[in-house]
Phi, psi and omega in degrees: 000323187286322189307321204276345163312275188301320141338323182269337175289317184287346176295308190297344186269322162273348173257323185260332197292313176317313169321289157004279177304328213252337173067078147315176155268162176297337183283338180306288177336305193276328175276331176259023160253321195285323157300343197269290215291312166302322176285329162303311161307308195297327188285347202260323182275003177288324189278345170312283185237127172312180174190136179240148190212004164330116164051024203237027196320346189269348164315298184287306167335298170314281174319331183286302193296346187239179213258177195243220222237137174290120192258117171310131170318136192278349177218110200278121212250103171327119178251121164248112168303133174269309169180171200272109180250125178030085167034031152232128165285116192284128166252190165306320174293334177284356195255335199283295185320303179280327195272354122327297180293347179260357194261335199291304177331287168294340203265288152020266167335284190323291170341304170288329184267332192265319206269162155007266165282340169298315168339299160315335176276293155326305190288307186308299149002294191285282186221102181331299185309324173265344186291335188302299180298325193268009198027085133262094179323084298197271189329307174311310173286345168276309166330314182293316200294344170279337181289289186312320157316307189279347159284345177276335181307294185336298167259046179257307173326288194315299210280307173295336163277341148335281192313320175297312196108303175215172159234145208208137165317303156284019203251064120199058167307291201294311149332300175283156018275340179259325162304005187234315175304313201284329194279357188271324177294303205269311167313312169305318187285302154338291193298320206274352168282333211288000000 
């Protein structure tokens, strides 16, 4: 959690606070997340195995060109089937999973409705300007809000690797590709205020 955490701040400093400074359009925003995820895959499948490759193109070609290796969950969980729901078998690991996400879920919630920075978070949300006004620090909240984002990505990733087993560069493509239209949709509406 902590690694996706600094990660999503350094995302924030480099792809959006310029974007930011510069009052972009909301689509720039959406076109540099979409590019931040590729570039984040290809460095995550790059960390599979080094490679030295100063002048060696046919080298890096070979590496590039194969797939790259699936690294296993380090602590492997036994799946015991539990009982049946309309012919799918729930197990211990799908029982791990939903009550992670709901613990995530509430605290999250809580988090936003009670505390501070969730106020702030709310208020920037709502209208930069007057949140601006009311002094509320607009950079500050949005940095924590990429912190928080990217711990929570961490551990939702930790809880899909319960389930999964291994993770592969690619073994959740297909979520994030349904995932950036919808955060690009739901962002767009926000951004269009600002």
């Amino acid at each position: 959690m902590g690694t996706s955490a600094l990660v999503a701040l350094g995302l924030e400093y480099v792809a959006y606070r310029p974007l930011r400074k510069r009052n972009s359009p909301p689509l720039i925003a959406l076109i540099s997340a979409i590019g931040a995820s590729y570039v984040l895959s290809e460095a995550m499948g790059l960390r599979d195995k080094p490679f030295k490759w100063f002048g060696k193109a046919a080298e890096l070609a070979d590496y590039v060109g194969r797939p790259r290796e699936a690294s296993p969950f380090p602590l492997p969980i036994a799946t015991k089937r539990l009982f049946t729901v309309f012919d799918y078998q729930v197990s211990n690991k799908d029982l791990i999973v939903l009550g992670s996400a709901i613990v995530m879920m509430v605290v999250l919630d809580q988090f936003v409705k009670r505390s501070r920075l969730g106020r702030g978070i709310r208020a920037v949300a709502q209208d930069p300007e007057a949140a601006a006004l009311m002094g509320v620090n607009r950079d500050r909240v949005i940095r924590l809000t990429f912190v928080i984002g990217g711990a929570m990505a961490g551990a939702a990733a930790r809880i899909d690797l319960i389930r999964i087993g291994q993770t592969r560069l690619q073994s959740r493509f297909l979520p994030r590709g349904e995932a950036f239209p919808a955060a690009g949709l739901v962002g767009h509406r926000y951004l269009r205020r600002a």
